[in-house]
C-alpha positions as CSV (number, residue, x, y, z in Angstrom):
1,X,27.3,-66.9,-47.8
2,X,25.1,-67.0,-45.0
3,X,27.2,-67.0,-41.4
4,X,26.1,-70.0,-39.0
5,X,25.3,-69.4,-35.8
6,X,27.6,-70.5,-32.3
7,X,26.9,-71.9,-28.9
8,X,30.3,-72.6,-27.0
9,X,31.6,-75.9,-26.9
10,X,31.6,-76.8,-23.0
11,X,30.4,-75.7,-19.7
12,X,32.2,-72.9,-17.7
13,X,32.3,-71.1,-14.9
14,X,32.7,-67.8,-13.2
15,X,33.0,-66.7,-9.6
16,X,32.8,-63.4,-8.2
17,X,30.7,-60.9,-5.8
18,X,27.7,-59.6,-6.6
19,X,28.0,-55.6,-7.0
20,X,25.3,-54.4,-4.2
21,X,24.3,-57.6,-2.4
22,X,28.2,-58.8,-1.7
23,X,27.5,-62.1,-2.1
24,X,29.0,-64.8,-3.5
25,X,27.6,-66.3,-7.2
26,X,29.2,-68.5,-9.2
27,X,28.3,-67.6,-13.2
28,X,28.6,-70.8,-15.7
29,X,27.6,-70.7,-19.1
30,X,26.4,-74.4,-21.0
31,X,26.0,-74.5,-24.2
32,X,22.5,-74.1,-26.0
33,X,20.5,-75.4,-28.8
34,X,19.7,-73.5,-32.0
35,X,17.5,-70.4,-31.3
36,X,17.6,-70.6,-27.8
37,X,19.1,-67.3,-27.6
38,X,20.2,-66.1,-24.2
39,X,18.6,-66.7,-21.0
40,X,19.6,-67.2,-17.4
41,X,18.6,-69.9,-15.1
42,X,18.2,-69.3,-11.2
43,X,19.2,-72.5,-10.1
44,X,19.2,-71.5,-6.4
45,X,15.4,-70.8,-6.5
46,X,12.6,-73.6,-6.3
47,X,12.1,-74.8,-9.8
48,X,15.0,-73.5,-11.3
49,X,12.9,-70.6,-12.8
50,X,14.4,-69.4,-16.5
51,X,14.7,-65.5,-17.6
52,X,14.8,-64.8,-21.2
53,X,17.1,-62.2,-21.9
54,X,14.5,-60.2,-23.3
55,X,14.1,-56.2,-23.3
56,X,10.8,-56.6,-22.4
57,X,11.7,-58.5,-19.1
58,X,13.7,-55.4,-17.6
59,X,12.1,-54.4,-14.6
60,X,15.1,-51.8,-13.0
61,X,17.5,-49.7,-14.7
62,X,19.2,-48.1,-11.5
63,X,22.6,-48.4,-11.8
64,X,22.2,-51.5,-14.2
65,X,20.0,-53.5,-15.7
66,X,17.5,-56.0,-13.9
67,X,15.5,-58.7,-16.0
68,X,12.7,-60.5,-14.0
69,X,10.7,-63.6,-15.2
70,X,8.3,-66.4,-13.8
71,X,8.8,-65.2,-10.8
72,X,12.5,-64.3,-10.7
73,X,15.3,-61.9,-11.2
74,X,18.9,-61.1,-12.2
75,X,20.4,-58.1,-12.0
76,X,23.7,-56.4,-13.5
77,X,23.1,-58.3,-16.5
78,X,24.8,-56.1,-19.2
79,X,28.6,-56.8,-18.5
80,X,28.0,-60.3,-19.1
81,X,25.6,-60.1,-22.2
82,X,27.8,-57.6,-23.4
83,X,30.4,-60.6,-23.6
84,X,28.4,-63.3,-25.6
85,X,27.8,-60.7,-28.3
86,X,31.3,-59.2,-28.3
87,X,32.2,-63.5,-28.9
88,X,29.9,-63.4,-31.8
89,X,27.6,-65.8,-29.0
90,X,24.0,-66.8,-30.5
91,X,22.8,-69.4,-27.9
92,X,23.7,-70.0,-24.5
93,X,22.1,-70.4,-21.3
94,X,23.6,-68.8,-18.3
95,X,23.3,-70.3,-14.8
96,X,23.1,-68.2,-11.5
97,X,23.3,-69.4,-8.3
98,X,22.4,-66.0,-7.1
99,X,20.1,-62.6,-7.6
100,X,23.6,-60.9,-9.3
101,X,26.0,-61.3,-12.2
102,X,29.0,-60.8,-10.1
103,X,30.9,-58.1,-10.7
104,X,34.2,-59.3,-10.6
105,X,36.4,-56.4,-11.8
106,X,33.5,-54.0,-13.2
107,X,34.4,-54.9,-17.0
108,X,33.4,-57.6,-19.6
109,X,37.0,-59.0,-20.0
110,X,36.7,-62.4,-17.4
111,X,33.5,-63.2,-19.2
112,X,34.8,-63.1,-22.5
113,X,38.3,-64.9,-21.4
114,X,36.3,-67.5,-19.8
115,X,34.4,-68.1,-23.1
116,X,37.3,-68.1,-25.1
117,X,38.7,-70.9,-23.0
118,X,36.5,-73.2,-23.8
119,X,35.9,-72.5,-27.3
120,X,33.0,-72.2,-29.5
121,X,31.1,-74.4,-32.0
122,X,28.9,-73.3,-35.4
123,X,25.8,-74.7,-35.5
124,X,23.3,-75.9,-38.4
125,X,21.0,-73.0,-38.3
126,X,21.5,-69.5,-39.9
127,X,21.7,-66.6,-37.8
128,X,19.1,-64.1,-38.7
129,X,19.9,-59.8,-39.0
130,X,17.8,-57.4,-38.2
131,X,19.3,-54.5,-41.1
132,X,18.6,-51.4,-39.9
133,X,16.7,-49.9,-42.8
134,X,16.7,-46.0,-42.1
135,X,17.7,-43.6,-39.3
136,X,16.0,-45.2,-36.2
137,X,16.0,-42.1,-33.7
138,X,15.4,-42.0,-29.8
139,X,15.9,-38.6,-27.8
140,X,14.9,-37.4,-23.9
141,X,15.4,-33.8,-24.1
142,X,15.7,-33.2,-19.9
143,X,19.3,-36.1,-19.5
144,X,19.9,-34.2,-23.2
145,X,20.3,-38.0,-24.2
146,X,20.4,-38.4,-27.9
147,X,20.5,-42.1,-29.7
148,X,20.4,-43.3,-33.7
149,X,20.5,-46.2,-35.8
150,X,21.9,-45.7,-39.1
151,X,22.1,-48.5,-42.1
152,X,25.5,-50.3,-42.4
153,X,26.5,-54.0,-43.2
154,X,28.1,-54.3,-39.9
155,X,27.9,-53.7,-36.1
156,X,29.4,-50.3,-35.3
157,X,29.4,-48.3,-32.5
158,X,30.0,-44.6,-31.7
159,X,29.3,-42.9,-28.1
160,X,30.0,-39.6,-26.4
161,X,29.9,-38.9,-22.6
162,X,29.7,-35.3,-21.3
163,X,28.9,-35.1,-17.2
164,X,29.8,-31.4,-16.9
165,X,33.1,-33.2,-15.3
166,X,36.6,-30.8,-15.1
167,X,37.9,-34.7,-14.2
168,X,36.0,-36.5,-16.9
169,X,35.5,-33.8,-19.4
170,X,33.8,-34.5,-22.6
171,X,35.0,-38.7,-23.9
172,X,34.1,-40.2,-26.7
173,X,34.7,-43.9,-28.0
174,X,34.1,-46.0,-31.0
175,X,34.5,-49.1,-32.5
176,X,34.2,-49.9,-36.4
177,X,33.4,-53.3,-36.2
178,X,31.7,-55.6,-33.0
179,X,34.9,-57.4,-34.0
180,X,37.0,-55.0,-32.1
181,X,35.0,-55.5,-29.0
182,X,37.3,-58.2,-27.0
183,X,40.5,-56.3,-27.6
184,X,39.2,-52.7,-27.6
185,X,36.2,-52.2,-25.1
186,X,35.7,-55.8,-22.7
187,X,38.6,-54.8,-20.4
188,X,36.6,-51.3,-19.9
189,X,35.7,-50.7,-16.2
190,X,32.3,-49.2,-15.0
191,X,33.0,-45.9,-13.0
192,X,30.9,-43.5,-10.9
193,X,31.2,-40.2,-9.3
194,X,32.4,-39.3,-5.5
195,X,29.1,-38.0,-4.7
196,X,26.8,-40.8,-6.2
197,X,29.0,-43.7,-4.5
198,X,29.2,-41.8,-1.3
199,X,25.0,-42.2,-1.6
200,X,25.1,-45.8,-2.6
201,X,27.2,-46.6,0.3
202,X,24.8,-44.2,3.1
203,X,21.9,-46.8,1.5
204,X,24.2,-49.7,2.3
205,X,24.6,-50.8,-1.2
206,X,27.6,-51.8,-3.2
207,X,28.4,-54.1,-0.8
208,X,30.2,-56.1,-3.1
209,X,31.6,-52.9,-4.2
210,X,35.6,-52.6,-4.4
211,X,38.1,-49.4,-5.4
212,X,39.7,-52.3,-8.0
213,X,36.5,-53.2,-9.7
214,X,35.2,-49.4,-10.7
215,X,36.6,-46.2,-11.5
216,X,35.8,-43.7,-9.0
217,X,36.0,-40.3,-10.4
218,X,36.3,-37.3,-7.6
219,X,33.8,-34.9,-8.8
220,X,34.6,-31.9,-5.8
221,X,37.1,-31.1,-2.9
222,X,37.7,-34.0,-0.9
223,X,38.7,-33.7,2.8
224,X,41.3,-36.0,4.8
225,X,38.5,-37.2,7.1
226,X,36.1,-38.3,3.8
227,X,39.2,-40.3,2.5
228,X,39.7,-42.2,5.9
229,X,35.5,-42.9,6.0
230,X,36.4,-44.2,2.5
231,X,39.3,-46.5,3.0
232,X,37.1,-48.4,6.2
233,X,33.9,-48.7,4.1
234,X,36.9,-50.5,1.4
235,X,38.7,-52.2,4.0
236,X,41.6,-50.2,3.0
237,X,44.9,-49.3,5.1
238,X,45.0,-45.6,3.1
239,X,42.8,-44.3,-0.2
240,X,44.5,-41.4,-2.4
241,X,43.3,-39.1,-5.1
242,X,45.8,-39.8,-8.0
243,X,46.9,-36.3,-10.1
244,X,44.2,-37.2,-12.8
245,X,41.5,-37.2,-10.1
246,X,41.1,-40.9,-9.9
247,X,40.5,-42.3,-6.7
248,X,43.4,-44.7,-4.6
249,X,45.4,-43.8,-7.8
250,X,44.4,-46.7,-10.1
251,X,45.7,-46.6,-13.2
252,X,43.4,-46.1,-16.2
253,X,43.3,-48.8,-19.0
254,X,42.9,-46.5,-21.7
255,X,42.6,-42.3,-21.5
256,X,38.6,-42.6,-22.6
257,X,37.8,-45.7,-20.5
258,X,34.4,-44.2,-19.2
259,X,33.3,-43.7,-22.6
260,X,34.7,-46.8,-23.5
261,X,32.3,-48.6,-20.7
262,X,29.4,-46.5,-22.1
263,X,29.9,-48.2,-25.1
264,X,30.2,-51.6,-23.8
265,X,26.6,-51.2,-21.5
266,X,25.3,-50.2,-24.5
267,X,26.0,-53.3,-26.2
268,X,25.3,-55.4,-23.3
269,X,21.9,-53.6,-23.2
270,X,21.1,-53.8,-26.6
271,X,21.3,-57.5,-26.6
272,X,18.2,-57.9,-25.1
273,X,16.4,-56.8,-28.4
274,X,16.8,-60.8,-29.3
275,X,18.2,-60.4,-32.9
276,X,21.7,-59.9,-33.9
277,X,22.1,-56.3,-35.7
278,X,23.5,-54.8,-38.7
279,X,23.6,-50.7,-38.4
280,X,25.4,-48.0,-37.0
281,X,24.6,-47.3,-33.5
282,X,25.2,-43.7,-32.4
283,X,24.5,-42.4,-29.2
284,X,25.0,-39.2,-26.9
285,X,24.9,-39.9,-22.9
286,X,23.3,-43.1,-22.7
287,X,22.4,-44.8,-20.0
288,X,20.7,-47.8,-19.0
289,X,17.4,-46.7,-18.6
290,X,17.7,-45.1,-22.3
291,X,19.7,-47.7,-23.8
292,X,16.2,-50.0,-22.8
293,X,14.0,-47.8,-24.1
294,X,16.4,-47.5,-27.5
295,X,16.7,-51.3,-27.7
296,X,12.6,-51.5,-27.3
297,X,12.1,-49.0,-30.5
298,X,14.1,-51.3,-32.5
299,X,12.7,-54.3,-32.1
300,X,9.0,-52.7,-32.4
301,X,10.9,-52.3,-35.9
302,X,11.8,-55.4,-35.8
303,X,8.3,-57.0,-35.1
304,X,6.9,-54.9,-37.3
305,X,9.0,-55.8,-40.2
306,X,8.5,-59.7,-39.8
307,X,4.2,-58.9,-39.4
308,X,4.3,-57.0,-43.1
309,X,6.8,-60.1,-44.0
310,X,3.9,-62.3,-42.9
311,X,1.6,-60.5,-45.0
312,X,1.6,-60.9,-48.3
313,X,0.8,-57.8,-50.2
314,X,-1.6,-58.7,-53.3
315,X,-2.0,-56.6,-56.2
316,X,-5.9,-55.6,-56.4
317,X,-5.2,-55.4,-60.6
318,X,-4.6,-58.6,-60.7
319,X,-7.0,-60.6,-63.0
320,X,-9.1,-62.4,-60.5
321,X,-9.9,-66.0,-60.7
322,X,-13.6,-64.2,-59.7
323,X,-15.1,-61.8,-61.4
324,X,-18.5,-60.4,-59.4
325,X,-20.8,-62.3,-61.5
326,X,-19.0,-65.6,-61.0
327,X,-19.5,-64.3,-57.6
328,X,-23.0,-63.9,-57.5
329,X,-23.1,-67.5,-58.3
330,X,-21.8,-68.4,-55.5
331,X,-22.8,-66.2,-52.5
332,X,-26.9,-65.3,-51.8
333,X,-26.0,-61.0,-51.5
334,X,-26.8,-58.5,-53.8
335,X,-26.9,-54.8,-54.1
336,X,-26.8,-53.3,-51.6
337,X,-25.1,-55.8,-49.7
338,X,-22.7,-57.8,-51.7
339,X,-19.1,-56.2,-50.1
340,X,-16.7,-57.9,-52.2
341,X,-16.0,-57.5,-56.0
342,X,-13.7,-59.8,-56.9
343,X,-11.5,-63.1,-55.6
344,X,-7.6,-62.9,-56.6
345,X,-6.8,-66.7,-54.5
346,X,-8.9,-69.6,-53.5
347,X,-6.9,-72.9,-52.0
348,X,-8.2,-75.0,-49.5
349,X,-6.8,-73.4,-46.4
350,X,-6.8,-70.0,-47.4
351,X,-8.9,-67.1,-49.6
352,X,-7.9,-63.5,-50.7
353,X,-10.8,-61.3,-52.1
354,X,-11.1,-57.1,-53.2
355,X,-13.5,-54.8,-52.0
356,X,-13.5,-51.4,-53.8
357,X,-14.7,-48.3,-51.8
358,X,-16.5,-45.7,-53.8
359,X,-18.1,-42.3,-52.2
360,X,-21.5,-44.3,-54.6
361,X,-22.0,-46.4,-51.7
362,X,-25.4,-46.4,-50.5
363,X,-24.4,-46.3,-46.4
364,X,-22.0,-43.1,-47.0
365,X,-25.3,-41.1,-47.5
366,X,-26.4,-41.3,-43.7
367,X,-22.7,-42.3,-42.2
368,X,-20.6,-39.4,-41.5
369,X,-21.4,-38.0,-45.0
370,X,-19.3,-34.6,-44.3
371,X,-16.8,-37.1,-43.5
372,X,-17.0,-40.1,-45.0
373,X,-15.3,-43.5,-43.6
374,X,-16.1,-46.8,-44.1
375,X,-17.9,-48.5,-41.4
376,X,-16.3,-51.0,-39.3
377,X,-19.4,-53.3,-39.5
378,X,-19.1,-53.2,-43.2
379,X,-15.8,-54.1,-43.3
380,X,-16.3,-57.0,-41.2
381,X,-19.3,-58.4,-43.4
382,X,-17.3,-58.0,-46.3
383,X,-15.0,-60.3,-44.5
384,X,-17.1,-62.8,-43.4
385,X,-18.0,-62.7,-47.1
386,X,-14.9,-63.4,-48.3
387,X,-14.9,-66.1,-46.0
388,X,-17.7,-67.5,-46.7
389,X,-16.3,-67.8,-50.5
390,X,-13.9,-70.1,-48.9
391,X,-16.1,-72.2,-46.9
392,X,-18.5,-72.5,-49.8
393,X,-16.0,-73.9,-52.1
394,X,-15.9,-77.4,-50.1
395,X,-18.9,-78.1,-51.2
396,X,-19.9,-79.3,-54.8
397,X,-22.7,-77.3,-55.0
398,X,-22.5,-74.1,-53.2
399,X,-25.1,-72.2,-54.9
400,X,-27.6,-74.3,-52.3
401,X,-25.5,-73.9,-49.4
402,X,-25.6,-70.6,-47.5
403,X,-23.1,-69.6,-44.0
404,X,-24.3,-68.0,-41.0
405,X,-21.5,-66.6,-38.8
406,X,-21.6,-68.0,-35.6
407,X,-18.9,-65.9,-33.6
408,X,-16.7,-63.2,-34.5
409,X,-13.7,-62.5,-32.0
410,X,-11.1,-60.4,-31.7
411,X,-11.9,-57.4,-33.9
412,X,-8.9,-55.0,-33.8
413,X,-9.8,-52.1,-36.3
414,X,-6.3,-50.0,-37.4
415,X,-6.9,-47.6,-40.0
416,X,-9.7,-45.6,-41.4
417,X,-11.0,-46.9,-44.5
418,X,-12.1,-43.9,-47.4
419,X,-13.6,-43.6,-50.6
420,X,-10.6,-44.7,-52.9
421,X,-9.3,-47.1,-51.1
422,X,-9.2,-50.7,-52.1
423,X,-9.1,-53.4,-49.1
424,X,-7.9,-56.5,-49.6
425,X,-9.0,-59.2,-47.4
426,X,-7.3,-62.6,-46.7
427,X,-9.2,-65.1,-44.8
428,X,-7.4,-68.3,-43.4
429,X,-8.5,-71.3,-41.8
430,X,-7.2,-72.1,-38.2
431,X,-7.8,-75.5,-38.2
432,X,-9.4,-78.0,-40.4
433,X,-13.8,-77.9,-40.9
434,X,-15.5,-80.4,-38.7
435,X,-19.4,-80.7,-38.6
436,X,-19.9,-77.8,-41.3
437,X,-17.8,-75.2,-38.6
438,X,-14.9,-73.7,-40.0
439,X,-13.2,-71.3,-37.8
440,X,-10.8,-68.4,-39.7
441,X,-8.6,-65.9,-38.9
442,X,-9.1,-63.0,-41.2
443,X,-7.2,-59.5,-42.4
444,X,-7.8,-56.9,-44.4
445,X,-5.4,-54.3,-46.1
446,X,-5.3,-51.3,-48.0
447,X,-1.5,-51.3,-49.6
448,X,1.1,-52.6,-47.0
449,X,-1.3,-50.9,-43.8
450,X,-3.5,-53.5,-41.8
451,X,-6.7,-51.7,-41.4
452,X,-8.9,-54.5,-39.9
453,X,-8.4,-58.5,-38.8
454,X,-10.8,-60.7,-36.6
455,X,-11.5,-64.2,-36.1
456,X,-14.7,-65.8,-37.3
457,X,-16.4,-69.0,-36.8
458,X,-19.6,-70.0,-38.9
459,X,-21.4,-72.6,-39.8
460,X,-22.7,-73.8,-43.4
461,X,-26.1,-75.0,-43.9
462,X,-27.8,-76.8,-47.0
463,X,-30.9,-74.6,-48.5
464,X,-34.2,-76.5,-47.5
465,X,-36.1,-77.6,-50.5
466,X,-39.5,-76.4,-50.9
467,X,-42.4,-78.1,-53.3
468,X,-44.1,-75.3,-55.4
469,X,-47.9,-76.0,-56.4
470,X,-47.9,-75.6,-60.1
């Protein structure tokens, strides 16, 4: 049974401070059609300019993770997409009435309460998986950061955080199911050290920042003085250091809740890969700026699996509906420049022919004959020829018909070609022929790896008829 995928059922709204600019936003989600997926909407900006939530938008991954788009931007992003996924959320579009997601109390749990609130609604389409079909790995050796996606029919999650920290020491956290997320991770709250917040506030950031909304972990000795230059920049009366090294003694929600936070930025960055996944995500000190880079090698999976999806892979041993002399009937080459051997498919829209390689081949004697590969010009003409199989068969008599190739665009050439190999092309019209033009976009394939495509226009022309003298 295929699950349906959910928008919420009414607008809502939430209101906070934005982490570093300290200014008010208001957040409100609105439901969104089918497919829409996530995006934000700037609505204080001219045009109310939209930014998909999209990996490939990121532009920032200091401290969190900044998406910008047509012109715009929106920071902090992950608490809140972290929320939509942990509420099993496909489509919704987020309005902003500021640069930040505002951090309200540095977790998810406001976002996800405020969602649950209003309820959600299934929807008519089917939400789409990516499976993760073998060990997906991402490493950088120098932050000793290490990352994997394993196969599993379900969302789970496992991550480790080691700083070095007597405070902190060595966490883990993990959750079995993305089910798990609301009551197990959303409440989470971000944290940083003594030393890095004591930078952020010299640059006059985290001006939104509050002792209530992250966990401040003291990292080395702190001095009377330091606490007192603390509690101003806070607007505090008095700031302690609590007996498990937690600063103005706030009280942790669970023993691991770093790690537990790790996990939830993890999610909330991995949501910008655009599908919904099925796997086992394991990872060793992530971070924003890793967690990006993770979530962009899976969907380059992901793309990569829908291309060979799009391309049909055709058996070259399959009886062809032409043989090469049925061929030769039709196109004008021969020996040594008929490039295609047989035709498995012909339809109006579309054609799919073979050419066999052989080290017999007359070119391989002068090109690169200590090492021989199939030229790229080759390959192309047996494309167009293949093509020209197609174009020819709208006419009733195509032995009097020849095609001349008018413009050939967009050559991308990915794989060498060798003796052995068999290539089979696929040529498909773009749009219907007008005037005798047909325009095609055309492929070529040895097994399930693309080695060439292009576009081609041509032309077909009628043979002029010429009066013998007997």
């Amino acid at each position: 049974m295929n699950l349906r995928q959910r928008t919420i059922k009414s607008d809502i709204s939430v209101s906070g401070v934005g982490l570093h600019t300290g200014a008010k936003v208001t957040l409100t989600f609105k439901p969104a059609p089918e497919n829409h997926g996530y995006k934000f909407k700037r609505v204080d900006l001219p045009g109310q300019p939209i930014i998909d939530a999209d990996v490939d938008n990121v532009t920032d991954t200091a401290r969190s993770t900044t998406l910008s788009q047509n012109g715009a931007s929106v920071s902090t992003t992950e608490h809140v997409l972290a929320s939509l996924v942990g509420c099993d959320v496909d489509n919704v579009m987020i309005e902003l009435d500021g640069i930040e997601v505002p951090i309200l109390d540095g977790s998810s749990i406001a976002f996800v309460k405020a969602l649950e609130s209003v309820g959600f609604v299934e929807q008519d389409a089917d939400r789409e998986y990516y499976h993760i079909p073998h060990n997906i790995h991402y490493s950088e050796d120098d932050r000793k950061v290490e990352m994997v996606a394993m196969p599993l029919d379900d969302y789970r999650f496992t991550c480790m955080v080691d700083y070095n920290s007597p405070v902190l020491g060595s966490q883990h956290a993990t959750i079995s199911s993305i089910g798990e997320f609301n009551d197990e991770i959303a409440s989470c709250r971000t944290f940083v050290f003594l030393h890095e917040l004591k930078m952020l506030l010299k640059h006059n950031l985290i001006k939104g920042g509050d002792i209530n909304n992250a966990i401040v972990i003291v990292d080395h000795e702190i001095e009377d003085n330091e606490l007192k230059e603390l509690a101003a920049a806070f607007n505090r009366d008095e700031i302690k250091v609590a007996r498990e090294g937690i600063l103005n003694n706030i009280e942790l929600r669970y023993q691991n809740e770093p790690a537990r936070h790790k996990l939830l930025d993890m999610i909330g960055d991995l949501a910008l890969i655009g599908t919904p996944i099925k796997g086992h995500i394991m990872a060793a000190r992530p971070g924003h700026a890793a967690n990006v880079a993770f979530a962009k090698k899976i969907k380059a999976a992901i793309k990569k699996e829908k291309k060979k999806k799009a391309q049909h892979v055709y058996d070259p041993q399959a009886k062809p509906l032409y043989d090469i002399t049925k061929i030769m009937e039709i196109l004008p080459h021969r020996q040594p420049f008929l490039f295609i051997d047989k035709i498995l498919e012909l339809t109006k829209t579309y054609v799919v022919g073979v050419k066999n390689v052989t080290m017999n081949e007359e070119f391989f004697k002068g090109h690169f004959p200590g090492a021989p590969v199939l030229p790229g010009v080759v390959q192309i003409e047996a494309m167009a020829q293949t093509g020209g199989i197609l174009v020819l068969s709208t006419v009733e008599d195509p032995q009097n018909y020849l095609t001349y190739f008018l413009k050939i665009d967009k050559v991308r050439f990915r794989a060498q070609v060798l003796p052995g190999d068999t290539i089979v092309f696929r040529c498909d019209l773009m749009e219907p022929i007008r005037r005798g033009i047909a325009q095609m976009k055309g492929i070529g394939m040895v097994g399930e790896t693309v080695v060439v495509e292009a576009e081609m226009m041509a032309q077909i022309s009628k043979v002029r008829e010429t009066n013998t003298a007997s």
